[in-house]
C-alpha positions, 0 to 999 in steps of 0.5 A, a space after each residue: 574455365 574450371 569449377 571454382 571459376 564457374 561458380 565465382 561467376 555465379 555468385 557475383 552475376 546470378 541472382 539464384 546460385 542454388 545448386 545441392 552440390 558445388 558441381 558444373 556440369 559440362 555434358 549428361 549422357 544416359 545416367 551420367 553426367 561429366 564436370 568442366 574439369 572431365 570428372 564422372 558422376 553418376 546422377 541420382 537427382 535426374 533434374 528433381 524428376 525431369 529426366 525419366 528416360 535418361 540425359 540426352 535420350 536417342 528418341 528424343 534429340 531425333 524427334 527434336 532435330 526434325 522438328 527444328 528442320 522444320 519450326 520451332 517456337 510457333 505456339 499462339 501466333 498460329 495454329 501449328 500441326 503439333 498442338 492438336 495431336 499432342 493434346 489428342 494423345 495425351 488427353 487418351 493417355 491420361 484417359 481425360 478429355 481436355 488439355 491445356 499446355 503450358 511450360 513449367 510445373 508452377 504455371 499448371 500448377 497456377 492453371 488448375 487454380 484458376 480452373 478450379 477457382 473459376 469452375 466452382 464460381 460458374 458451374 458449383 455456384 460459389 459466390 464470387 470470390 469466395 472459393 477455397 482449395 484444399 490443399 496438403 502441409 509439406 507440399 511443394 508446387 512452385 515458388 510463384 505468390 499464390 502457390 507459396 500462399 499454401 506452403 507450409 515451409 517458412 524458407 519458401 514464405 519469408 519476406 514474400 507477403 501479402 499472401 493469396 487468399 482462397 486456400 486451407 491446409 490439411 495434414 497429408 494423409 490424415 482423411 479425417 482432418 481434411 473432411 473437416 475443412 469441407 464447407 460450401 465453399 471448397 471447391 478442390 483438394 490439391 494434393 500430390 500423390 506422394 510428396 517428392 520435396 517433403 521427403 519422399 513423404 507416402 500417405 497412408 494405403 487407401 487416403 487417395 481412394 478416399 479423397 476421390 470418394 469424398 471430392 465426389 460425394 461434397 462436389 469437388 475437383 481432386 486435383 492431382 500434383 503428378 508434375 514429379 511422380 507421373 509418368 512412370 517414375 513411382 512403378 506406375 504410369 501415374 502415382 494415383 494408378 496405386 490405389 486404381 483411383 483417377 482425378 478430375 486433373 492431372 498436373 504434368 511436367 517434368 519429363 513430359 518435355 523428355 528432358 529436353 525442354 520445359 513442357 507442362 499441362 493440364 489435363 481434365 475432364 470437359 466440364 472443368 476445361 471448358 471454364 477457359 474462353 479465348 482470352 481468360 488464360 494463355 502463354 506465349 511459349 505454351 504448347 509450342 511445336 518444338 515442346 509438343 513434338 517431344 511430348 509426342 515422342 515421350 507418350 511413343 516412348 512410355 507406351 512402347 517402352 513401358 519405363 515403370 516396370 524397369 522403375 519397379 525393378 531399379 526401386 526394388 535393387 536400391 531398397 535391397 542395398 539399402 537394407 543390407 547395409 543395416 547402417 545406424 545412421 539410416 533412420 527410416 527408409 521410404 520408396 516407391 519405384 524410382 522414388 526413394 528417401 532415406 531419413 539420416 539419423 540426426 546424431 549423424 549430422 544432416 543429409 547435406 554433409 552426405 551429399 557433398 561427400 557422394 559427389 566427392 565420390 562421383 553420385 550426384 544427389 539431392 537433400 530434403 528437409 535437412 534429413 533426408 536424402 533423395 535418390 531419383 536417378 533415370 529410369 532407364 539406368 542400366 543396373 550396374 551401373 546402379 549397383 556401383 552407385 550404391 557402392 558408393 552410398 553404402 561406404 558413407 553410410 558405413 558406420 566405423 
């Protein structure tokens, strides 16, 4: 079946056909990626920051092989001999003490809500369903009831109502405004270290070190969203590793599960994690064997290959290219490692024009906020291969 068959199918059988550009993908392999037809794309979207380390990576189909020889979805049923290591690794990764597993961003994202809520009631003192998080405007967490409770985008709300109470929102980067939201009753701030959906969207030098500083002197949790800029995709390990600053939680995801299989976590300190008692939270599939001996082969991975510094060197190609082009229809340029957004000038027409005409050219790439396109390719790209990407990028931009 060809494209135009696929996508028919999807219109009238799926309930949410929503792709940046009309491709079916039949294979991936490294930064690539080939349609039904045999067309070659070079991929700059990585799965919105799922895969890290590249489309079928060699460490990980062998760490899932050998784990599927031997079980595969145990997770709450029993205990299995892949939780426990996984999350001893991954706590000492993180430099934290406690996690918590589960499978998408969107439940880490609803666990640390629950965490905090429940840790500011029992351990702050907060009345009884009176705690409030801070959280940021252009945020992006999910898509679940209570995580579109704090979206600011009206797209994500629409039609969606009655909303969860309990959160207030700050302008992202503006310190100031958010110590005016602090009362008695906040018990977080939530917030991703750069804003990956809002359009590659970084805060200013110095505003995460100062919201550590303000969550520790009023007694709140700094909760850190690193489900799409941890694990190496910014140049560092962990985005908050640019300002030397370490939340109360880490939100993982994404790569976590190599590109594989969904994985996400919670990782905390003690005194958060322990609010959780049998019964009080849990997921079927969360911290299965077969998710976390790949999350295991991830952390080897990262450790041994230490992926950040070639996304300092690949960010650092991309953003050369980008200015050699000295196009008018870029408008403004944001980036950090392998996190690149390149607002487009309106009079040009949006960003999603231009990524219909990419994937024409076989690079494949996502917009954002209706200006903004978004470069996240794999890390493990090999530069040639990025170069001829940009190629591709410098002949639309190209004003005649």
């Amino acid at each position: 079946m060809d494209s135009k068959g696929h996508l028919a199918l999807a219109d009238k059988y799926c309930a949410h056909n929503y792709s940046p550009v009309p491709v079916v993908i039949d294979r991936a392999e490294g930064s690539w990626a080939w349609d039904v037809e045999g067309k070659k794309y070079f991929d700059m979207m990585a799965a919105f920051g799922a895969i890290n380390f590249g489309h079928g990576n060699p460490r990980f189909a062998k760490a899932a092989t050998e784990q599927l020889k031997k079980m595969t979805m145990i997770s709450r049923a029993f205990m299995h001999d892949q939780l426990s290591p996984f999350c001893e690794e991954l706590a000492k990764f993180c430099g934290l003490d406690v996690v918590l597993t589960m499978n998408s961003g969107a439940e880490a994202v609803e666990t640390a809500i629950k965490a905090a809520r429940k840790w500011g009631e029992t351990v702050k003192g907060v009345p009884a369903n009176k705690a409030e998080i801070i959280c940021m405007e252009n945020n992006f967490a999910g898509r679940t009831i209570s995580i579109i409770s704090f979206s600011t985008e009206e797209h994500y709300r629409a039609g969606f109502g009655p909303f969860t109470p309990g959160f207030v929102v700050a302008p992202f980067g503006d310190i100031e405004a958010l110590k005016k939201l602090v009362n008695s009753n906040t018990v977080a701030v939530l917030t991703e270290p750069i804003q990956g959906e809002g359009g590659i969207i970084i805060p200013p030098d110095g505003f995460l070190r100062d919201v550590r500083n303000l969550c520790d002197s009023a007694n709140l949790l700094f909760i850190a969203d690193e489900i799409q800029t941890g694990l190496c995709r910014t140049g560092e390990i962990f985005a908050c590793e640019h300002e030397k600053v370490k939340p109360d939680m880490y939100l993982l995801g994404k790569s976590l599960g190599g590109g594989i299989t969904p994985l996400s976590a919670v990782v905390g300190k003690k005194e958060v994690m322990d609010v959780f008692t049998p019964g009080t939270h849990g997921s079927t599939f969360g911290g299965n064997s077969f998710a976390c001996a790949i999350g295991r082969e991830v952390l080897r991975f990262i450790t041994e290959e230490k992926p950040h510094l070639q996304a300092r060197v690949l960010g650092s190609r991309i953003v050369e290219r980008l200015h050699a082009m000295k196009s008018r229809k870029i408008e403004a340029i944001r980036a950090r490692g392998l996190m690149v957004g390149i607002d487009i000038a309106p009079n040009y027409g949006k960003a999603k024009k231009l990524c219909l005409l990419l994937a024409e050219k076989g690079l494949l790439c996502k917009d954002t906020r209706e200006q903004t396109l978004r470069f996240t390719p794999p890390l493990t790209s090999k530069i040639e291969d990025l170069d001829w990407a940009m190629d591709q990028v410098e002949s639309v931009l190209r004003v005649n």
